[in-house]
Backbone bond lengths (Angstrom), bond angles and torsions (degrees), N, CA, C in turn:
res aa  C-N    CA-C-N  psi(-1)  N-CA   C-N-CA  omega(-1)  CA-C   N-CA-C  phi
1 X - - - 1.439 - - 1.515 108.35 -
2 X 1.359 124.30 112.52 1.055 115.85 171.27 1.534 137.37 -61.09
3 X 1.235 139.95 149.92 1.231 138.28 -147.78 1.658 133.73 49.34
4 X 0.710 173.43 88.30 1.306 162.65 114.26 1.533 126.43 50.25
5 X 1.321 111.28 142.07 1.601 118.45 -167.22 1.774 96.86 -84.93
6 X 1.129 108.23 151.62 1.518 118.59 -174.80 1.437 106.64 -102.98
7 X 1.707 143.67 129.85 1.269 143.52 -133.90 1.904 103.94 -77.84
8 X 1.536 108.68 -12.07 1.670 101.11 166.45 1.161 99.33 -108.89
9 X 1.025 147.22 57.58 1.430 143.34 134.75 1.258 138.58 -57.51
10 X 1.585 108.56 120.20 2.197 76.89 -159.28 1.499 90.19 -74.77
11 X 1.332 86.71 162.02 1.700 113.27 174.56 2.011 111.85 -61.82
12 X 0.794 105.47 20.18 1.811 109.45 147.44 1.600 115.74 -15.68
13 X 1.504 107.63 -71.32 1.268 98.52 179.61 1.477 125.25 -96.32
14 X 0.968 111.29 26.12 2.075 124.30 167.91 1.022 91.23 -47.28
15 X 2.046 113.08 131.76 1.313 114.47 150.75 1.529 112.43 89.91
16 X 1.531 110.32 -8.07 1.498 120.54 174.57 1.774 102.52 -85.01
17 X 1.266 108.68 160.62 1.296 128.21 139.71 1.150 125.61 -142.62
18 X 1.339 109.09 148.15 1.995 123.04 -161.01 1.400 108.58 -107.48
19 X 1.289 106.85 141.93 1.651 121.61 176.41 1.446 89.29 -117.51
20 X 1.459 106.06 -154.49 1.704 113.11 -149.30 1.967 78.44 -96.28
21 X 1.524 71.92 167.45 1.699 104.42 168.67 1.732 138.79 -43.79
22 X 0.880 111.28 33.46 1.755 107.38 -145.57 1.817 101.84 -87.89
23 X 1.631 122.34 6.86 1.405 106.86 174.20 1.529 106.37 -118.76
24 X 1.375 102.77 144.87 1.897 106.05 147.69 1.343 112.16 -102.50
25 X 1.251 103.65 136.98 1.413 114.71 172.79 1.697 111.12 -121.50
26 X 1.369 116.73 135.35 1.449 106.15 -177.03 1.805 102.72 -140.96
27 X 1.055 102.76 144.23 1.454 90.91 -163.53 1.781 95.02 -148.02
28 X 1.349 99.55 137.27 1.911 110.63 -164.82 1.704 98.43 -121.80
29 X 1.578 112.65 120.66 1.227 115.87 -179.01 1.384 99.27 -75.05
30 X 1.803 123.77 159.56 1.428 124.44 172.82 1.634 120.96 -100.07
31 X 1.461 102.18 8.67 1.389 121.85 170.33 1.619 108.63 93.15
32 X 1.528 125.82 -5.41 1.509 119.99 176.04 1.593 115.29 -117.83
33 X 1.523 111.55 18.33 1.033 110.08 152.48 2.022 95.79 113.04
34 X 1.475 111.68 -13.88 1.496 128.29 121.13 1.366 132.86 -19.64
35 X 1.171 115.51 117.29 1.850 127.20 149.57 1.207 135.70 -151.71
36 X 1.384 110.41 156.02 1.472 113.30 -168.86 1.300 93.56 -106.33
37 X 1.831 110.28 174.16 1.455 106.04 154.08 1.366 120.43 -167.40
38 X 1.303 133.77 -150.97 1.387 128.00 175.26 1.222 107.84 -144.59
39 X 1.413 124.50 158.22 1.684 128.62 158.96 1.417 108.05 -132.16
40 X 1.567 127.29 127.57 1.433 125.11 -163.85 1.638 83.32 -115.31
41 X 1.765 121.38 170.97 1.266 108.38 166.86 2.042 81.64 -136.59
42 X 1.354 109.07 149.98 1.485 94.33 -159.27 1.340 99.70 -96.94
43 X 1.606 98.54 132.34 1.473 127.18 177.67 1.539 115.30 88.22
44 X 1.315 89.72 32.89 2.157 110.45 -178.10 1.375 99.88 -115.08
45 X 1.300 118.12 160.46 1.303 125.25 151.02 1.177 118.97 -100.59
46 X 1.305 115.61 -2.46 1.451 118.85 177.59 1.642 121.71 -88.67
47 X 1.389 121.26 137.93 1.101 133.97 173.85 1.299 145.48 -104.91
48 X 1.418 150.26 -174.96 0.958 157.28 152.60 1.247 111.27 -130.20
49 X 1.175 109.89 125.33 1.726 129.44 -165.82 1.795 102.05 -121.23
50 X 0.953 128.83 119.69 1.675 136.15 167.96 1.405 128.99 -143.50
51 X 1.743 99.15 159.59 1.147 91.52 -171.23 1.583 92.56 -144.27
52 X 1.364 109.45 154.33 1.521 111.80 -175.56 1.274 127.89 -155.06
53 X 1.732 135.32 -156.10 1.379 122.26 151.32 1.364 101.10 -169.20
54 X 1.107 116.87 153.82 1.413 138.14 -162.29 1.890 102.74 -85.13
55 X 1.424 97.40 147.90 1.310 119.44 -163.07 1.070 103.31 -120.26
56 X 1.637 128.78 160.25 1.625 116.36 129.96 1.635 119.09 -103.30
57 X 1.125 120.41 132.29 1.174 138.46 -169.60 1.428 110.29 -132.65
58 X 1.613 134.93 90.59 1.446 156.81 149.10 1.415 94.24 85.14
59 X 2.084 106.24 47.36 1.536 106.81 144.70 1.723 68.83 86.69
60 X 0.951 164.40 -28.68 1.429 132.88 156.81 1.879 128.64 -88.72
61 X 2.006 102.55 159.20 1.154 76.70 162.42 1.348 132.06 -82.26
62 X 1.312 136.76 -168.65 1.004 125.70 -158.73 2.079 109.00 -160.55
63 X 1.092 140.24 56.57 1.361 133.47 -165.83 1.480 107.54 -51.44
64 X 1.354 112.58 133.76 1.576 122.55 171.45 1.418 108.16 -121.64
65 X 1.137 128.39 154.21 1.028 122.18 -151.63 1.874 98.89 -167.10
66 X 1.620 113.36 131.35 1.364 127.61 160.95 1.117 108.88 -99.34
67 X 1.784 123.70 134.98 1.392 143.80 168.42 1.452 124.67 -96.64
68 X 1.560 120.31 129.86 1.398 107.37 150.10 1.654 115.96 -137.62
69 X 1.171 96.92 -178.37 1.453 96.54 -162.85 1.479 92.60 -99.83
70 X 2.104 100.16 145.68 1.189 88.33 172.37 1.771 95.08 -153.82
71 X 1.253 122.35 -160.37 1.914 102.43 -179.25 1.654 95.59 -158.06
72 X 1.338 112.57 -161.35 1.499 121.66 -157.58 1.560 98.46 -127.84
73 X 1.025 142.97 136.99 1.416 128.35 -161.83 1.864 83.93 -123.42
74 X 1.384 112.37 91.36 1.264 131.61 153.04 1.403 146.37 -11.27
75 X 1.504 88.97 -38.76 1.432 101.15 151.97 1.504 141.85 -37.50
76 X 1.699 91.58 -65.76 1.349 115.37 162.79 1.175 142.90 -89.46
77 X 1.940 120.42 15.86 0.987 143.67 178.49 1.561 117.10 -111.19
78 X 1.153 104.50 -8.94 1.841 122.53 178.59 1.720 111.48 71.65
79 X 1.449 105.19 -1.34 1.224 116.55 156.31 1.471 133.58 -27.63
80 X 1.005 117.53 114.50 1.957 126.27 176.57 1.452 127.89 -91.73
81 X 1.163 136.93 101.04 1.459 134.09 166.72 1.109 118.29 -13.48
């Protein structure tokens, strides 16, 4: 994971361990406290598609967020196996 956790961080990632880098995630607020987003995994057609909204949770914000799966139909992306 690139960069380093900052010493109030909640503990989110306790109990994890990290391998290399392999997603982009990009995610566009809708201005009311709304967002959408994406998860690519590189050289997949498969996705993660979400949508969510921000909380406060112990005086922070907090994004929550529902997932589903969804993919790129290759055909029409000029995409190669």
């Amino acid at each position: 994971m690139t960069g380093h956790r900052e010493r109030n961080d909640p503990s989110l990632f306790t109990g994890l361990s990290f391998g290399r880098e392999i997603y982009d995630v990009e995610i566009h607020g809708t201005g009311n406290g709304q967002f959408i987003g994406l998860v690519k995994e590189d050289g997949s057609p498969c996705r993660i598609a979400f949508r969510g909204s921000t909380v406060m949770r112990d005086g922070r914000r907090v994004a929550l967020a529902r997932g589903a799966t969804a993919w790129t139909d290759r055909s029409n992306t000029g995409e190669t196996s």
